[in-house]
N, C-alpha and C positions, 0 to 999 in steps of 0.2 A: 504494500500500500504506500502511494507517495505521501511525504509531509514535505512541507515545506516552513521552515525555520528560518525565519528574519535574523539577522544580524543586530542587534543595537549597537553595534560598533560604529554604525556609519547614522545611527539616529540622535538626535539633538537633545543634549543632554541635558538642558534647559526646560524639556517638555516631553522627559522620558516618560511617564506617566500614559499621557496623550499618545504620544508615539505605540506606546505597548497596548492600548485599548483601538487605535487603527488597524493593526496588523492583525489584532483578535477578530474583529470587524467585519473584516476582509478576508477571513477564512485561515488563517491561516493557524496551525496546530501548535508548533514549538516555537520556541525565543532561544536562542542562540542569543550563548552570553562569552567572548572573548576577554578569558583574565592573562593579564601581561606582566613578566616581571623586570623585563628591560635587563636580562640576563639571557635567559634561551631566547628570546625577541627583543630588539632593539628598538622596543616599546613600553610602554606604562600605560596600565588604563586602571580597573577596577578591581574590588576584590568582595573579599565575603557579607562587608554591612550592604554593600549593590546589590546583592543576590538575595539577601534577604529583606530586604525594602520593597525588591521587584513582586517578591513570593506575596505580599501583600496586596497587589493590586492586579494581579491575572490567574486565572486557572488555566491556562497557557502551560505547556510541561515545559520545564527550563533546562536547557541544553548549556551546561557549563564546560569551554571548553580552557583546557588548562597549558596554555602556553608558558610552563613557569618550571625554573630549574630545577626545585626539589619537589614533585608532586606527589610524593607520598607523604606527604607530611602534612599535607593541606587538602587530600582527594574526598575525603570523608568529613571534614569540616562545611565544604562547602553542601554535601549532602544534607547536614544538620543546618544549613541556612536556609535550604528548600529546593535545592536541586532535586531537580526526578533525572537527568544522565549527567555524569561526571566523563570528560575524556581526557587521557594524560596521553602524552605524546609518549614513543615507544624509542626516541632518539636520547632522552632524558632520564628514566626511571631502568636501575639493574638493575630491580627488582618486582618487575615490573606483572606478574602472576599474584602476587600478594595483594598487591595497589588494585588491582581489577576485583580479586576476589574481597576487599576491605568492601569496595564499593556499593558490592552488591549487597553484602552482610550489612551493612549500613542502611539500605533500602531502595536505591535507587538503579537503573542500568549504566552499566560498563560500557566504555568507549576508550579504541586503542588512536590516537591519531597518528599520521604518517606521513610524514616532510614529500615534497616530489619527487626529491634525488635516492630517500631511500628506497630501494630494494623490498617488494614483497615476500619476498623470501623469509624476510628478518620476522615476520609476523606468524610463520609455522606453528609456535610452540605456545605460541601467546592469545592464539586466534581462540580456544574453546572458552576461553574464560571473558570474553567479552561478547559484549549483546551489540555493538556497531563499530567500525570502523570508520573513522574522519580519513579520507582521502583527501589529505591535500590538493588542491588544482590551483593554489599558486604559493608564494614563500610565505610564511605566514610571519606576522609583524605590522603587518599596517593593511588598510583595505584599500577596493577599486583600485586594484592590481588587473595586470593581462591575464586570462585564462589560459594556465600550458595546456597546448592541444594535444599532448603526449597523453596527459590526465584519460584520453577517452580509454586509448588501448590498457591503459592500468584499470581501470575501470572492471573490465571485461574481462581481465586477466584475476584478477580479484574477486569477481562473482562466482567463475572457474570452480577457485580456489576453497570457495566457501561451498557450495555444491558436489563438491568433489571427498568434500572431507564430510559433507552429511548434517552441517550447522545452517544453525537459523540466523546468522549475525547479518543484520543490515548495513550497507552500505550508505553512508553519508559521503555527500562533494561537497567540500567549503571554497570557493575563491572563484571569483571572476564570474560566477552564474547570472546569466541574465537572459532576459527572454529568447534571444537567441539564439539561444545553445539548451536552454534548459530539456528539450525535447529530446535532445541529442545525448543527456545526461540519464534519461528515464531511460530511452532506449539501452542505454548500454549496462544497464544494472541498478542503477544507482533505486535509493528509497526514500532518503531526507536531502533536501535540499536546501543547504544555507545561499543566503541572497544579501547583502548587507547595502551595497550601492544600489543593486537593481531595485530593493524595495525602499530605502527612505533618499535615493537621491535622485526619485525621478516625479517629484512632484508630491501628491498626496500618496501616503503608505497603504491609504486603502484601497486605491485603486489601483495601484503596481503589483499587492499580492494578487488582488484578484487576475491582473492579467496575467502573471506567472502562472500559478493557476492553469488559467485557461491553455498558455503555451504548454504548459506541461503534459493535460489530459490529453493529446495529442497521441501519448502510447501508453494512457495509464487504461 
């Protein structure tokens, strides 16, 4: 089943509120929350009182996705702020079976994220213990970035993977989705789809999810 997950990375943080009740509005199931620690990303943004302030004001499932160098130390915290999926990157965490398996035990789903340049391979051993994988489709660090259009055959190569081995893990694409490609995104596997530019930077949010959406059902 496709979701699709706004970004509030690229929404105005002045009238986040507003913002997160357009995107609900507008159909849309998750909120994708980008936490940064300006360590594994060459960024800073938000952290556990944001995610719990947010859990206040949507029944929206909250998608926290954890861009931050120690994420076992913080993966289950933000759980207890209101997260329903926690994802830690797989390029970050050596321990990174425990961190997925805290996640769950803690209440929420598992999510393994995965840089561009790494190698699906690296995810073998780690893949039963999470409920989605974040495919990166661009560097993560800042949004309304290019779409790598390599992302598709990973994509495809990754559904494979998951198919093969007999798991239910959905595929999530974070970077660069926007209504023109998003069809191209479903086709190839994909299940969640984060949109950050495409949905708060093309006018009203309520109306951009909806047209994603609509580009999406295209192969849903």
């Amino acid at each position: 089943m496709f979701e699709l997950a706004p970004s509030i990375l690229s929404a105005d943080f002045t009238r986040l509120a507003e913002a997160i009740q357009a995107v609900e509005a507008g159909g849309a199931t998750i909120l994708h929350v980008d936490v940064m620690d300006g360590h594994f990303v060459p960024n800073i943004t938000i952290g556990l009182p944001v995610v719990k302030a947010i859990r206040q004001v949507t029944n929206l499932k909250i998608d926290t996705h954890l861009m931050i160098a120690e994420p076992s130390r913080y993966a289950e915290k933000f759980v207890e702020a209101g997260a329903d999926m926690v994802s830690v990157h797989i390029e970050t965490d050596a321990h990174l079976q425990r961190t997925l398996v805290g996640i769950r035990e803690a209440g929420a789903q598992s999510g393994i994220a995965i840089n561009p340049a790494t190698p699906l391979v690296a995810l073998e051993e780690a893949l039963p213990f999470a409920d989605y994988v974040v495919l990166m489709s661009v560097n993560p660090g800042f949004g309304g970035q290019k779409f790598i259009h390599t992302s598709v055959d990973k994509i495809i190569r990754l559904r494979q993977m998951i198919l093969t081995r007999g798991l239910q893990t959905r595929i999530e694409v974070d970077g660069g989705v926007d209504a023109s490609n998003i069809a191209k995104m479903i086709e190839s596997g994909a299940e969640i789809i984060v949109s950050g530019t495409g949905v708060f930077g093309k006018g009203k949010p309520i109306e951009a999810v909806k047209q994603l959406i609509e580009a999406a059902t295209v192969w849903v």
